[in-house]
C-alpha positions in Angstrom: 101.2 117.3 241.9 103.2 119.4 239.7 102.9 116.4 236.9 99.5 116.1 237.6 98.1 119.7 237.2 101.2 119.1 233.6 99.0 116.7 232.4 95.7 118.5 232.5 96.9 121.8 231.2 98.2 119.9 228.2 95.0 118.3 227.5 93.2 121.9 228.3 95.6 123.2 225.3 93.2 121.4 222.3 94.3 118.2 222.4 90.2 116.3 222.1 90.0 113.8 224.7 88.5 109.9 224.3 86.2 107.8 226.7 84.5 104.6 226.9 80.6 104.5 228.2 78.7 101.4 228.9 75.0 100.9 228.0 75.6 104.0 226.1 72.7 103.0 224.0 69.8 104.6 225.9 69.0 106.6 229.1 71.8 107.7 231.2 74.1 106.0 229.0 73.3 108.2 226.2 73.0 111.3 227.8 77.0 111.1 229.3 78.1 110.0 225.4 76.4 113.0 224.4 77.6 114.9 226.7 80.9 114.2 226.8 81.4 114.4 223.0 81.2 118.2 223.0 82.9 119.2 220.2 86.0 117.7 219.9 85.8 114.4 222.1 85.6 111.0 221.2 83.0 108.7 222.9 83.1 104.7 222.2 79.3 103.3 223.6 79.2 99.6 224.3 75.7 98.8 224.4 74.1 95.1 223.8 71.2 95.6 221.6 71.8 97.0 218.2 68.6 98.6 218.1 69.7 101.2 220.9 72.6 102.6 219.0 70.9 103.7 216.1 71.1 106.9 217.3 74.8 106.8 216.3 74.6 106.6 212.5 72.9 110.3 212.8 74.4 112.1 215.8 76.2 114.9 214.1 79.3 114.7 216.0 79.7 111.5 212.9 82.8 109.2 213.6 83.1 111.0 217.0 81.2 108.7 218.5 81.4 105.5 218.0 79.2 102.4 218.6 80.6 98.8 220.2 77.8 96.1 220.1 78.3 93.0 223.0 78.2 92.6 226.5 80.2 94.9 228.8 81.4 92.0 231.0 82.8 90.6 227.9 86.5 91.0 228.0 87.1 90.8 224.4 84.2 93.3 223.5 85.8 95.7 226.4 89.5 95.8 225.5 88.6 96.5 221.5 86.4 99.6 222.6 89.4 100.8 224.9 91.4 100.1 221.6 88.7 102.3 219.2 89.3 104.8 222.5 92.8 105.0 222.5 93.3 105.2 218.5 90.6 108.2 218.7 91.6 110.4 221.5 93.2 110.8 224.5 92.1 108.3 226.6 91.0 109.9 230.0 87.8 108.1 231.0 85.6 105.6 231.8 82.1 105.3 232.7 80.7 101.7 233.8 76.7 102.9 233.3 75.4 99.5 232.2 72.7 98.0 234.7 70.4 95.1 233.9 67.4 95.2 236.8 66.2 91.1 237.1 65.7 90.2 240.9 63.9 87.7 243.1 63.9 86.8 247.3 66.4 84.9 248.6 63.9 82.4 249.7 62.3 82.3 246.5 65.4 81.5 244.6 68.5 79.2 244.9 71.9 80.7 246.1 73.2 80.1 241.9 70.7 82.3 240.5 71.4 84.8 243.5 75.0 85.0 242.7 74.2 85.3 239.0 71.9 87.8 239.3 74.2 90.0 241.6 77.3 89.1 239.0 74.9 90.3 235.9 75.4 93.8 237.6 78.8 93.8 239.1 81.1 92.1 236.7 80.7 94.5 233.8 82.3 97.3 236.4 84.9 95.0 237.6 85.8 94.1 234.2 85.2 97.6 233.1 87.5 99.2 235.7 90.4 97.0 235.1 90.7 97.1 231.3 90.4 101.4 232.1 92.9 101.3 234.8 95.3 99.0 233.1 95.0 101.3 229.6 96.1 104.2 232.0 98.6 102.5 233.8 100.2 101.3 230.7 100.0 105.0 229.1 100.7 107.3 231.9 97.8 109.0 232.2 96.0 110.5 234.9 92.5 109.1 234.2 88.7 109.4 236.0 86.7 106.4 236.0 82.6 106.9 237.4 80.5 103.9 238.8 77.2 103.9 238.6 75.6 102.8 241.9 72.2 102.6 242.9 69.5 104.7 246.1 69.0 101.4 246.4 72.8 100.5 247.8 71.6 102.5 250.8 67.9 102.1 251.4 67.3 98.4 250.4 64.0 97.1 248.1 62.6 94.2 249.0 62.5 91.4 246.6 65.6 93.7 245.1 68.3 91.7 247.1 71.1 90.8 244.4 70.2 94.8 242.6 70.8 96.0 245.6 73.9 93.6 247.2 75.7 94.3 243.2 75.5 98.2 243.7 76.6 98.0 247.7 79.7 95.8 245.7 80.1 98.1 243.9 80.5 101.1 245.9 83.1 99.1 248.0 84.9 98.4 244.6 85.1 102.4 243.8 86.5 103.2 247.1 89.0 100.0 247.1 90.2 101.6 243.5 90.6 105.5 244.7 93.2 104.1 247.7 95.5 101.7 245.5 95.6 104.1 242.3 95.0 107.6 243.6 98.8 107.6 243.5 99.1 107.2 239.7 96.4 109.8 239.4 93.6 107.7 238.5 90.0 108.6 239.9 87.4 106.4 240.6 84.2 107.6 242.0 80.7 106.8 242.0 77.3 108.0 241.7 73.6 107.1 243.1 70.9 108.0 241.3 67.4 107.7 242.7 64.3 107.3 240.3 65.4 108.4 236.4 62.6 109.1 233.9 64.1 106.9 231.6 62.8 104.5 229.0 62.5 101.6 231.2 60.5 104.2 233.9 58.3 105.3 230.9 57.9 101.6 230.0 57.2 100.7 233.8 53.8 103.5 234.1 52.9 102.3 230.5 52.2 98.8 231.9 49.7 100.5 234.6 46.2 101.6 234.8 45.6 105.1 235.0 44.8 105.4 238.3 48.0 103.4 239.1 50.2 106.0 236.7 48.9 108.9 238.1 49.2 107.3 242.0 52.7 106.2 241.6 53.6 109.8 240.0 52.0 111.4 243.2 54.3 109.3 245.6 57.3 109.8 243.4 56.9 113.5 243.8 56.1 113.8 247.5 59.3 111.5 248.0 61.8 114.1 246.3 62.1 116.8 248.1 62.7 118.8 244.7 58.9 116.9 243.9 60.0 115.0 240.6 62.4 112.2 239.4 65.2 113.0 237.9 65.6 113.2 233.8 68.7 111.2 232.4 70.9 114.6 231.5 70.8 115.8 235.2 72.4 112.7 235.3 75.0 113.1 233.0 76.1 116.2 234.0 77.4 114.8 237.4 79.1 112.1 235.9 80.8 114.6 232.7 81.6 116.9 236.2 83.5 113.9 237.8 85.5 112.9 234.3 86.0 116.4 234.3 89.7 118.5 235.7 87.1 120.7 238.0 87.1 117.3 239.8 90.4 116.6 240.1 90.5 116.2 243.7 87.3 114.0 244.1 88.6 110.5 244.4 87.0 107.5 246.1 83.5 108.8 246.8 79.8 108.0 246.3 77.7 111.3 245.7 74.0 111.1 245.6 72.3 112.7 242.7 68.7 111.8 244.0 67.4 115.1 243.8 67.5 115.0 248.1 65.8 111.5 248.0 68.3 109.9 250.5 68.2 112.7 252.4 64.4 112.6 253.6 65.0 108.8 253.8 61.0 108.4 253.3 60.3 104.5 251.8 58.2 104.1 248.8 59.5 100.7 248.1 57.7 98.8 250.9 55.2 98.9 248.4 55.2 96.1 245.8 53.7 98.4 243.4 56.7 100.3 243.1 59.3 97.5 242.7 60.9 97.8 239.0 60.1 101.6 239.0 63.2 102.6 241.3 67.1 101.5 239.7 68.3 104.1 237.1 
């Protein structure tokens, strides 16, 4: 413990910090990179379309934040942005953000596409997790990784079956990690958003009528009990508060940042209508 609480007062002393962010090219993604960069911290965003990290070239935190383009469940593309991490900073964390939302029915589809469909979600985190814990392993260092899981890991969507079997995966993966590294002082937790206003939400009501837009925003409010969605920052502030020393002692779990979705447990999604409005 006394290493431990070592470690983090060192770091507290000025020395500026490094992390890696998946999908760090729009929506949540962004919001943590931005986030964490504050004012001396290095963020590395992997993000598959070039287009998203535009937003790079002009951030003024300049070579502070620095853009990876490829897939996150690419190993090669992984280790060189824990590379660009660990020449930057301090490597202390990890966030595994990126999420692509393509689903079916199990009846509707083979058992292949099922399984490739749940691994387009769940191996960027496996692969992600173990180049992070490896790096810290190798260095010493007493690092945080966050998961992002799903609402819909607890309250199930249907035709969302391999969205919702990759973030239940997931979930089990983040609590698997805390118990066989907590020891070396690495964290791995998780969080569950329910609905984000982010640009594939915005895209989503863009596609509807009127009448649908302003029906769907109606139902979204009476089913947070705080009576919006969420905005991608709100986001990003749990998951820079789980990187973060304040939660050094937060290891292994799944918190809800839903805005008290969960909690009133009400069920939109046995609509149709609102299928491809819900993941983050």
């Amino acid at each position: 413990m006394e290493n431990q609480q070592t470690s983090m007062n060192q770091l507290g002393t000025g020395m500026s910090r490094s992390y890696v962010v998946t999908g760090g090219g729009r929506g949540i993604g962004r919001a943590v990179a931005e986030r964490l960069l504050g004012e001396a911290n290095s963020v590395v965003a992997i993000e598959r379309d070039p287009d998203a990290l535009t937003w790079v070239d002009k951030h003024p935190a300049g070579p502070r934040v620095i853009a990876v383009v490829g897939d996150a469940s690419d190993e090669n593309v992984v280790e060189r942005a824990a590379d660009l991490a660990q020449a930057a900073g301090s490597f202390t964390g990890w966030v595994n953000n990126a999420a692509v939302f393509r689903d079916t029915s199990l009846h509707s589809a083979s058992a292949h596409t099922i399984l490739d469909l749940i691994s387009i979600n769940l191996s960027p985190v496996i692969v992600g997790c173990r180049t992070a814990i490896r790096r810290f392993l190798a260095g010493g260092t007493h690092g945080a990784i966050v998961n992002l899981s799903s609402h819909q890991a607890r309250q199930a969507v249907p035709g969302c079956t391999p969205y919702v079997t990759a973030k239940a995966a997931i979930e089990g993966l983040t609590r698997a990690l805390a118990v066989e590294y907590g020891l070396h002082g690495i964290r791995v937790n998780a969080i569950a958003p329910g609905s984000v206003e982010t640009e594939r939400y915005k895209e989503f009501l863009r596609q509807k009528e009127p009448e649908a837009v302003a029906r769907i925003e109606q139902q979204m409010r009476l089913f947070h009990p705080l009576g919006r969605v969420a905005c991608s920052q709100e986001i990003a502030a749990a998951i820079v508060y789980l990187l973060s020393d304040d939660a050094s002692f937060i290891n292994g779990a799944t918190v809800p940042v839903d805005g008290g979705r969960s909690v009133l447990a009400l069920d939109p999604e046995s609509s149709q209508a609102f299928i491809g409005a819900q993941a983050h």
